[in-house]
C-alpha positions as CSV (number, residue, x, y, z in Angstrom):
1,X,9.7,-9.7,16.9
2,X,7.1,-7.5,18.1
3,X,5.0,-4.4,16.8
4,X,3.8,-1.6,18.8
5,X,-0.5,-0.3,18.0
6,X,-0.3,3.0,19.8
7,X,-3.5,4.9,21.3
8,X,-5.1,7.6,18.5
9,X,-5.3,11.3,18.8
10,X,-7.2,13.5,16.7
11,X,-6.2,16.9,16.4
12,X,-5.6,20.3,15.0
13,X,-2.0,20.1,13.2
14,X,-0.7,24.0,12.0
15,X,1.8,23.1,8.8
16,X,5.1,23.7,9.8
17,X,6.4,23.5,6.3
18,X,5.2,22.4,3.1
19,X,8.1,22.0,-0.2
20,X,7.9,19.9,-3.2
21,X,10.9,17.3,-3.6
22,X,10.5,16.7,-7.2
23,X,8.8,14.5,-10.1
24,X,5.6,15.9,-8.3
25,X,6.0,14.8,-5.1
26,X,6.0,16.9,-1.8
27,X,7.4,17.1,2.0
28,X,4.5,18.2,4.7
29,X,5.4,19.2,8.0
30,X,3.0,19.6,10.6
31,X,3.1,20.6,14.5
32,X,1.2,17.9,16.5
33,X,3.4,17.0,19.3
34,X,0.4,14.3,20.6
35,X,0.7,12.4,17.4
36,X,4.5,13.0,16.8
37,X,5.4,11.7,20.4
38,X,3.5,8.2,19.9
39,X,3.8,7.3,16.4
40,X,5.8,4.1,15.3
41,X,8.0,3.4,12.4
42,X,5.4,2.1,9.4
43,X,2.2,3.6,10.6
44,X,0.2,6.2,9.0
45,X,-2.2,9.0,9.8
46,X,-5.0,10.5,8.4
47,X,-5.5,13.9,7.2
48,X,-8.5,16.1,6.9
49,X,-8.2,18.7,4.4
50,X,-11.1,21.0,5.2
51,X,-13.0,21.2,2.4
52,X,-16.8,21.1,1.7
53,X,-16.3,18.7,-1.1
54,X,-13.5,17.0,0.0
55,X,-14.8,14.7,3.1
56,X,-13.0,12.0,3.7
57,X,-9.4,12.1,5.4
58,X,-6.5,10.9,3.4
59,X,-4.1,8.4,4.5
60,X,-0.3,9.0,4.4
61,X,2.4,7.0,6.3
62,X,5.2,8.6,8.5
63,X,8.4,9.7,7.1
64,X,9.8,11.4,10.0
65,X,8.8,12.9,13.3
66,X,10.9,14.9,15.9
67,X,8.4,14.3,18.7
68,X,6.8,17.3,18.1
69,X,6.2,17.8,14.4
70,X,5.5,14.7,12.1
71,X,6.6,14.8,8.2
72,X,4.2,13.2,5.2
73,X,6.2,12.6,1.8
74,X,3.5,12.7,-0.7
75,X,2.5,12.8,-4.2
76,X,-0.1,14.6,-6.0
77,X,-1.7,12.7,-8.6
78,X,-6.1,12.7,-7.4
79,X,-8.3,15.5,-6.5
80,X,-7.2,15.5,-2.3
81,X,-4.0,15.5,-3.4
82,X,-3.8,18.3,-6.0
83,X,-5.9,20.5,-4.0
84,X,-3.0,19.6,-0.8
85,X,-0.3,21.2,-2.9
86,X,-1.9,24.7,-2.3
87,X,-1.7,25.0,0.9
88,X,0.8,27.0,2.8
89,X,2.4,27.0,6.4
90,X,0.5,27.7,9.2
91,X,-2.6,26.3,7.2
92,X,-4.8,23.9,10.2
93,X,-5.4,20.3,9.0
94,X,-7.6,17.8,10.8
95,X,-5.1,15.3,11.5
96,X,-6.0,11.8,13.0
97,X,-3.5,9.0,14.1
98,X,-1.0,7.4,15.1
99,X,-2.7,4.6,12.9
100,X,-2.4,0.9,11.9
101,X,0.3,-1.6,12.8
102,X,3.9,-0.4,11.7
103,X,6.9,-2.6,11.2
104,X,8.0,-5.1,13.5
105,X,11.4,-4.9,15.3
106,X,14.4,-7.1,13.8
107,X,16.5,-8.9,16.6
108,X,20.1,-7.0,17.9
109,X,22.8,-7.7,15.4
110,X,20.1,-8.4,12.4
111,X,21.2,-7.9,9.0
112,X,18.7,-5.8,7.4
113,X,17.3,-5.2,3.7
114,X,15.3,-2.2,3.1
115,X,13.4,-2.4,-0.5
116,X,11.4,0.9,-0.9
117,X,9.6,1.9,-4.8
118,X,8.8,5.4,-5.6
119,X,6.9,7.7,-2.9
120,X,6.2,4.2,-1.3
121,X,10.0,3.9,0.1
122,X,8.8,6.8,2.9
123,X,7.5,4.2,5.5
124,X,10.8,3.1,5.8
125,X,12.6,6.3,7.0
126,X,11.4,6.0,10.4
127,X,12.6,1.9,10.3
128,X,16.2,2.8,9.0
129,X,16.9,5.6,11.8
130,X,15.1,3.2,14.7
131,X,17.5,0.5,13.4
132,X,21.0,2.3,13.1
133,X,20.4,2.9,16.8
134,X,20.7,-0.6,17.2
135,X,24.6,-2.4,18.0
136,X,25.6,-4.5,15.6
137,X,22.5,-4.2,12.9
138,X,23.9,-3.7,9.0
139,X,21.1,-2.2,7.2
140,X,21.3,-2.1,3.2
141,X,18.9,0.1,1.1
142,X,17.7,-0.7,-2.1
143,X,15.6,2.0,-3.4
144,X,13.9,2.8,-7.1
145,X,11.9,4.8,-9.1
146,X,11.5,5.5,-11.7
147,X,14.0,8.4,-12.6
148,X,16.5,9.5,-10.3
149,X,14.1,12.9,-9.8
150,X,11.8,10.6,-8.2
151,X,13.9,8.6,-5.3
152,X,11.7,10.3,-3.0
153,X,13.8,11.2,0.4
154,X,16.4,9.0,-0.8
155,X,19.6,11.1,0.5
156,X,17.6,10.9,4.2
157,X,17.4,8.0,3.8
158,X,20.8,6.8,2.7
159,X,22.2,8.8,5.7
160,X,20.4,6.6,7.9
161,X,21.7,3.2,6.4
162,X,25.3,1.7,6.2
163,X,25.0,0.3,2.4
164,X,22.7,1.6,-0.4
165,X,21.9,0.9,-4.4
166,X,19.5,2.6,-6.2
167,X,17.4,1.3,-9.9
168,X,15.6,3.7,-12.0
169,X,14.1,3.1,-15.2
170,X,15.8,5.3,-17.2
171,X,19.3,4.6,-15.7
172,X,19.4,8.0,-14.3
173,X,21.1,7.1,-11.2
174,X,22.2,3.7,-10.3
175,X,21.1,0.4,-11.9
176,X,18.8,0.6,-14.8
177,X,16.2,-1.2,-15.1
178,X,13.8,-3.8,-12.5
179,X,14.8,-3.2,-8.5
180,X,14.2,-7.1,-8.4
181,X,17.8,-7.4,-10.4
182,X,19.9,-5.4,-7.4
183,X,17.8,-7.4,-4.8
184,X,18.9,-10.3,-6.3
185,X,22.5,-9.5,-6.6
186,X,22.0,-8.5,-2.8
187,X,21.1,-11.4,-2.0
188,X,23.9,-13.7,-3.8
189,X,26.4,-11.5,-2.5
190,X,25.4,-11.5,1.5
191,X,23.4,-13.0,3.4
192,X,19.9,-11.3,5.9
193,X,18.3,-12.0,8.1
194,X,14.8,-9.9,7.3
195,X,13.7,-7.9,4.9
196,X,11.2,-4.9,4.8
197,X,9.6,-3.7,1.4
198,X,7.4,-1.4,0.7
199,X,6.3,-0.2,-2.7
200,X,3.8,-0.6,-5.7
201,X,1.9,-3.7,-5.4
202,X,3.5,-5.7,-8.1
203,X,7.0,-4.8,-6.9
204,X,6.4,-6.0,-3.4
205,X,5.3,-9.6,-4.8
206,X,8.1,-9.7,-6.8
207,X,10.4,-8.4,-4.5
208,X,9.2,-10.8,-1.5
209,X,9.3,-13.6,-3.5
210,X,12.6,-13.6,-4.1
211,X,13.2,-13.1,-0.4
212,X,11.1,-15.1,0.8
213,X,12.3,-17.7,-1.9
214,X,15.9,-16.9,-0.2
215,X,14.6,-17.9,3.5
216,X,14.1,-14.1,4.8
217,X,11.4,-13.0,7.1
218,X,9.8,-10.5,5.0
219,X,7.8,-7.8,5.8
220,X,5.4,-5.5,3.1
221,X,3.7,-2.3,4.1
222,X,0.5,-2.9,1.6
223,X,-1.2,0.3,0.4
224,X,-5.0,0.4,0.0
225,X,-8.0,3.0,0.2
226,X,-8.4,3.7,3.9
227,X,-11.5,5.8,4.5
228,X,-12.0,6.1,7.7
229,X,-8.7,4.5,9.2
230,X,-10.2,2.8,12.3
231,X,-11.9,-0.7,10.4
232,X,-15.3,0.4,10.1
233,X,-15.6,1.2,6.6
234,X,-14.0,-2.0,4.8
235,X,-12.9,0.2,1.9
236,X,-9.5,-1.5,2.5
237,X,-10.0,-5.5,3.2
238,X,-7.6,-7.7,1.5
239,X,-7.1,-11.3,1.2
240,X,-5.0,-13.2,2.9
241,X,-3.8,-17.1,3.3
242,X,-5.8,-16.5,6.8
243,X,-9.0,-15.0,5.3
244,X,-10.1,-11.7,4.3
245,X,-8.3,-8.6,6.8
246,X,-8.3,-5.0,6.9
247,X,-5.6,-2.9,5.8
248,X,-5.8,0.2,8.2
249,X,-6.3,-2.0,11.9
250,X,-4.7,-5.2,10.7
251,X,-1.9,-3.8,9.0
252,X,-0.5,-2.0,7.3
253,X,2.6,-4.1,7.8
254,X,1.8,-8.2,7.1
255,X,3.6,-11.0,6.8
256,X,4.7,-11.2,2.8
257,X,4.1,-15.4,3.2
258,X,0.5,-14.4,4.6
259,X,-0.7,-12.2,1.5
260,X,-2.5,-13.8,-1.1
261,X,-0.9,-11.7,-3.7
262,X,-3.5,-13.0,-6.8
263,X,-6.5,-12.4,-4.9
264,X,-4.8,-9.6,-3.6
265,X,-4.3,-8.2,-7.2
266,X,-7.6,-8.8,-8.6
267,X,-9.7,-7.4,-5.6
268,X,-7.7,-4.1,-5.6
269,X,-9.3,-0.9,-6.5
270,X,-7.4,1.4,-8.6
């Protein structure tokens, strides 16, 4: 397996489009061919918003890219992103990427489990559409939320895989209740050969522990407050069985046997 750091660009990106999906959440478009040409399957950019008190960029991982436009799914729940919701096509953002160390490649022929929780499953749109390029890969989707309103990009997403189950709280669509109950039926039913999650925190501990548990490499995109995007900062370091790493250079994609998910959960900042 391999993964792919490509060089940054930092540029002027018009919005191409701009819609909400539900539960809150939005689709962002915007034209930067010099990212969109470059950027790998789990990395992220950075966004500026252009606002006096609004500073520092925002980080948001790829959902989709046509080589020349690049598409953010994202939810509004601080300041940056509230004020994002306002602004309308052909608005300029400062944009900065492509970022960080996206997902690595599974072998030909792989059998593939995608785990993705809430806005966090976008990272893996990119992944499922490289990988059903690939002969011979089965790819399975397990996505959850927590109503069926908030499956963020799920029927994209579902086009791009060969098997998919969804969990929702509130029963809504799909299994209701914990994601960790389909993974595990997944897993008694069939065997895979990696897994990629990506997701709220605790999910991604619980989901990779039962993979990992089951002999899959796993993979977790972790999420952490990225500042500047490049390392310098250190808003983002997190522990690891390897020492203490940084989220935005280092990752954001890591080995789930390498995190130290305690220290992990205690050093994050909410």
């Amino acid at each position: 397996m391999s993964c792919m750091c490509e060089q940054k660009h930092d540029v002027d990106a018009p919005i191409r489009a701009h819609v909400p999906i539900g539960a809150g959440a939005y689709a962002l478009t915007l034209s930067a061919p010099a990212l969109a040409a470059r950027v790998q399957p789990g990395q992220f950019v950075e966004v500026g918003l252009n606002q006096p008190d609004l500073v520092l960029r925002r980080p948001f991982s790829v959902f989709d890219t046509d080589g020349e436009t690049l598409t953010i799914l994202y939810q509004a729940l601080g300041r940056g992103t509230t004020r994002l919701t306002a602004f309308r096509p052909g608005t300029v953002l400062r944009v900065a990427g492509p970022l960080g160390r996206g997902w690595p490649a599974s072998d030909p022929g792989a059998r593939v489990l995608l785990v993705g929780g809430g806005i966090g499953a976008a990272p893996l749109h990119m992944l499922a559409v490289r990988l059903s390029g690939v002969d011979g890969t089965q790819v399975t989707l397990i996505q959850a939320a927590r109503t069926a309103e908030a499956l963020a990009g799920c029927d994209r997403l579902a086009d791009a895989v060969d098997t998919v189950h969804y969990a929702t709280d509130d029963g809504t669509r799909g299994h209701q209740g914990l994601v960790t109950e389909p993974v595990a039926a997944a897993l008694e039913a069939g065997e895979y050969d990696v897994a990629y999650v990506c997701g709220p925190e605790p999910m991604m501990q619980a989901v990779s522990a039962l993979t990992v548990a089951a002999g899959i490499q796993t993979w977790v995109s972790m999420e952490r407050l990225m500042a500047c995007g490049v390392g310098a900062c250190l808003s983002c370091v997190l522990p690891t069985r390897s020492g203490q790493v940084r989220v935005c250079v280092d990752g954001p994609v890591f080995d789930a046997q390498e995190v130290d998910w305690d220290a992990a959960r205690s050093s994050r900042v909410h």
